[in-house]
Backbone as CSV, one residue per row, in Angstrom:
resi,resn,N_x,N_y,N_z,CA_x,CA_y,CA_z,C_x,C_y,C_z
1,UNK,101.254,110.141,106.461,102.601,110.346,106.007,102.684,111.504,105.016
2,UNK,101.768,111.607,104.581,102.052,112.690,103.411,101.974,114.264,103.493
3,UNK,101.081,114.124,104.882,101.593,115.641,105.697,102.635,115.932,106.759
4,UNK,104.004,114.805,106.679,104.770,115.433,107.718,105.243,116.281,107.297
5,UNK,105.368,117.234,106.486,106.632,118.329,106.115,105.377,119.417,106.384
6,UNK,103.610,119.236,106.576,103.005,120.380,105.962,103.267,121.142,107.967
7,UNK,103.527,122.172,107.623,103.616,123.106,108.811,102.423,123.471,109.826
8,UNK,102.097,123.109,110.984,101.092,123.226,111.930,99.978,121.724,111.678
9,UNK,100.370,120.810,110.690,99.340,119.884,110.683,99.038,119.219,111.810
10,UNK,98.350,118.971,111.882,98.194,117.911,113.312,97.284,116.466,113.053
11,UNK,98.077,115.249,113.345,97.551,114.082,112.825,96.186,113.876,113.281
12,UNK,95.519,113.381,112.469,93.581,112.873,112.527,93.444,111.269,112.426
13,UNK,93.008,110.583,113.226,92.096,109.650,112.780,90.813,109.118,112.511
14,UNK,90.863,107.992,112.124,89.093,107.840,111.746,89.045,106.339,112.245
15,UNK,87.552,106.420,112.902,87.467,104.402,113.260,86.657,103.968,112.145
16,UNK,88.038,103.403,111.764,87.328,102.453,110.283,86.318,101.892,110.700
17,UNK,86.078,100.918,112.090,85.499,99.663,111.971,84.149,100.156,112.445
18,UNK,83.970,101.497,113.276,82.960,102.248,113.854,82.024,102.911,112.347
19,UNK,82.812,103.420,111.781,82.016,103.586,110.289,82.051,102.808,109.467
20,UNK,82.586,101.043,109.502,81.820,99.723,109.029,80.717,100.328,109.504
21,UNK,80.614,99.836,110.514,79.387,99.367,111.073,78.432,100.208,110.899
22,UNK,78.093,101.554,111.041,77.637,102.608,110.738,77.087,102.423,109.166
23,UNK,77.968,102.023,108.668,77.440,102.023,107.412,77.164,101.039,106.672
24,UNK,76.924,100.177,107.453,76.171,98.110,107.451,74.504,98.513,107.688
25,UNK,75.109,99.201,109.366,73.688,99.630,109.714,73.165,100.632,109.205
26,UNK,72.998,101.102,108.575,72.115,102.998,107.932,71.750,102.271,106.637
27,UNK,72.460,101.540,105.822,72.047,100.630,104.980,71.227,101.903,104.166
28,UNK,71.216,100.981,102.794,70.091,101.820,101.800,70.746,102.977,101.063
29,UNK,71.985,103.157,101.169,72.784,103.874,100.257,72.525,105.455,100.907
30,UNK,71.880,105.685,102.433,71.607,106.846,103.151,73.595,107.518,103.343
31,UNK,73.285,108.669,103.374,74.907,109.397,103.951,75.135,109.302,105.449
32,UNK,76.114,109.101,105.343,76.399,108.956,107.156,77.717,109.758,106.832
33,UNK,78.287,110.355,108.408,79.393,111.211,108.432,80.486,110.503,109.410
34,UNK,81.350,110.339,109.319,82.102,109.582,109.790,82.804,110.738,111.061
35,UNK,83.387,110.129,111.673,83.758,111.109,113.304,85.535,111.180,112.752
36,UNK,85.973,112.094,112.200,87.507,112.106,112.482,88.127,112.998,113.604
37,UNK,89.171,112.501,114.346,89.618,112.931,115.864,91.001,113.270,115.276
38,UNK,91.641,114.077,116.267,92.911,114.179,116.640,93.448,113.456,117.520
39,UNK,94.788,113.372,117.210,95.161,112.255,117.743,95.704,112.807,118.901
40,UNK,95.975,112.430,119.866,96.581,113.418,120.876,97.845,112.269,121.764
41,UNK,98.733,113.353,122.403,99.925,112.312,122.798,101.034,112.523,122.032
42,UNK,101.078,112.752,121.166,101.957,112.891,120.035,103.272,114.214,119.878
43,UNK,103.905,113.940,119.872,105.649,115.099,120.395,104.879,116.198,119.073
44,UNK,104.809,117.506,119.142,104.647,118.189,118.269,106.387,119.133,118.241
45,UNK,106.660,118.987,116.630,107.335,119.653,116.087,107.696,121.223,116.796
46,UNK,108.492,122.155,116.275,108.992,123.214,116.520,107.635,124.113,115.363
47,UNK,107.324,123.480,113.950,106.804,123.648,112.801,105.262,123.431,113.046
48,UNK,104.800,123.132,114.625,103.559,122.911,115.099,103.032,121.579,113.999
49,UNK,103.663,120.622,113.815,103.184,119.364,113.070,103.628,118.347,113.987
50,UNK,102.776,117.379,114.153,102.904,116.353,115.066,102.905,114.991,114.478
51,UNK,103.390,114.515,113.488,102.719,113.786,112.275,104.390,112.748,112.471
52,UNK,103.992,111.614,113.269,104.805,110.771,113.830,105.276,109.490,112.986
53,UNK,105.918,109.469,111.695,106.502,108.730,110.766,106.460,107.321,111.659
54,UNK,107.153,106.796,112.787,107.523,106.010,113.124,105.718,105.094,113.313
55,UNK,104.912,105.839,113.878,104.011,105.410,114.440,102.644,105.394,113.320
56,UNK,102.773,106.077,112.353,102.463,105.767,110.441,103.171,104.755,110.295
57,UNK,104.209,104.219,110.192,104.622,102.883,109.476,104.083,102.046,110.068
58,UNK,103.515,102.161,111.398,103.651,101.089,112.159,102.255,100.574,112.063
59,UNK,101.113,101.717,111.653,99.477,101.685,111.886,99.970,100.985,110.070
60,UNK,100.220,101.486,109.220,100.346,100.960,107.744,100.808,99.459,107.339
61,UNK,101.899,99.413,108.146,102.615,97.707,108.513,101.264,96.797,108.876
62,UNK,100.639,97.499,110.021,99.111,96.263,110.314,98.318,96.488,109.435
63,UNK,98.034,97.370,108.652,96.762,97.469,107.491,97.168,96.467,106.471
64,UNK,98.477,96.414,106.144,99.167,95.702,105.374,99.148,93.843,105.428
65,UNK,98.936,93.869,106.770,99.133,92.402,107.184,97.768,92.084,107.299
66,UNK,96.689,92.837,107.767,95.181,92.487,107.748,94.935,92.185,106.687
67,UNK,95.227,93.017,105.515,94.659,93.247,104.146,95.036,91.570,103.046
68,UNK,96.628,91.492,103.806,97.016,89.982,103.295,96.703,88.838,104.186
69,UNK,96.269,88.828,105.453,95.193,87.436,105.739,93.933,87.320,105.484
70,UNK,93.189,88.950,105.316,92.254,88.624,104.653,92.046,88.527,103.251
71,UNK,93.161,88.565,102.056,93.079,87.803,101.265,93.228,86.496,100.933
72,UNK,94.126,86.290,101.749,94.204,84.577,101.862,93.369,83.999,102.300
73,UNK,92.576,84.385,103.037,91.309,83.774,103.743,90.364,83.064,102.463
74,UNK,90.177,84.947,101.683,89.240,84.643,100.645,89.696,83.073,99.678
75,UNK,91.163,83.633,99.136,91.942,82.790,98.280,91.164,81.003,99.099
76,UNK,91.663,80.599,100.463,91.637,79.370,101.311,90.055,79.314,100.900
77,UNK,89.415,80.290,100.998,87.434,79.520,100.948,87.600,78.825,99.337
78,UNK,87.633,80.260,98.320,87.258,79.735,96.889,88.181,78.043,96.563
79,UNK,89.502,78.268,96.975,89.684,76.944,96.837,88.710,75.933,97.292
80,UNK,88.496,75.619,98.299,87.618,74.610,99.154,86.429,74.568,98.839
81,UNK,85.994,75.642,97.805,84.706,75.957,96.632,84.870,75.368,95.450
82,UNK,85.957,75.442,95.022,86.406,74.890,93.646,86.425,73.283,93.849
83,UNK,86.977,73.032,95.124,87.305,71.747,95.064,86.176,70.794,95.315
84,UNK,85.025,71.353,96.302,83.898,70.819,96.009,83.128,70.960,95.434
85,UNK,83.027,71.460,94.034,82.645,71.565,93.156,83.113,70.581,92.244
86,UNK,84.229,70.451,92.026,85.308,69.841,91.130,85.160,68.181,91.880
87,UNK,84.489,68.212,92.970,84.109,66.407,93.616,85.224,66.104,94.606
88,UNK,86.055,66.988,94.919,87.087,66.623,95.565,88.686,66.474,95.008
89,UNK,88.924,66.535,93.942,89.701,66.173,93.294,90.830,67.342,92.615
């Protein structure tokens, strides 16, 4: 989002979950380089920027909703930690 106004940008992504893993596995605090792509498909501007607001809210909306079940997740364990700890009670 923060480059739709920049002129000729063209949107990039990165696979988060491909450089998890990448960087689960290389382990040991080694550098690894992560693969960022262009995105392709995408209506490009008159301004050669292709940087699709609608389809940013929409990738941000799910980061948003991952980010809050997997806090609740955490929140749901520590309870069920506390509580057997605490004897049940």
């Amino acid at each position: 989002m923060a480059n739709v106004d920049t002129p000729g940008y063209h949107t990039k992504d990165v696979n988060f979950k491909q450089a998890l893993s990448m960087a689960s596995f290389e382990g040991g605090g080694q550098e690894f380089t992560t693969t960022v792509s262009d995105v392709r498909g995408l209506l490009e501007r008159p301004d050669g920027n292709n940087v699709d607001l609608d389809r940013e809210s929409l990738l941000l909306a799910q980061t948003q909703l991952q980010y809050q079940m997997g806090v609740q997740l955490v929140k749901s364990n520590f309870h069920q930690l506390l509580s057997a700890i605490n004897g049940g009670s």
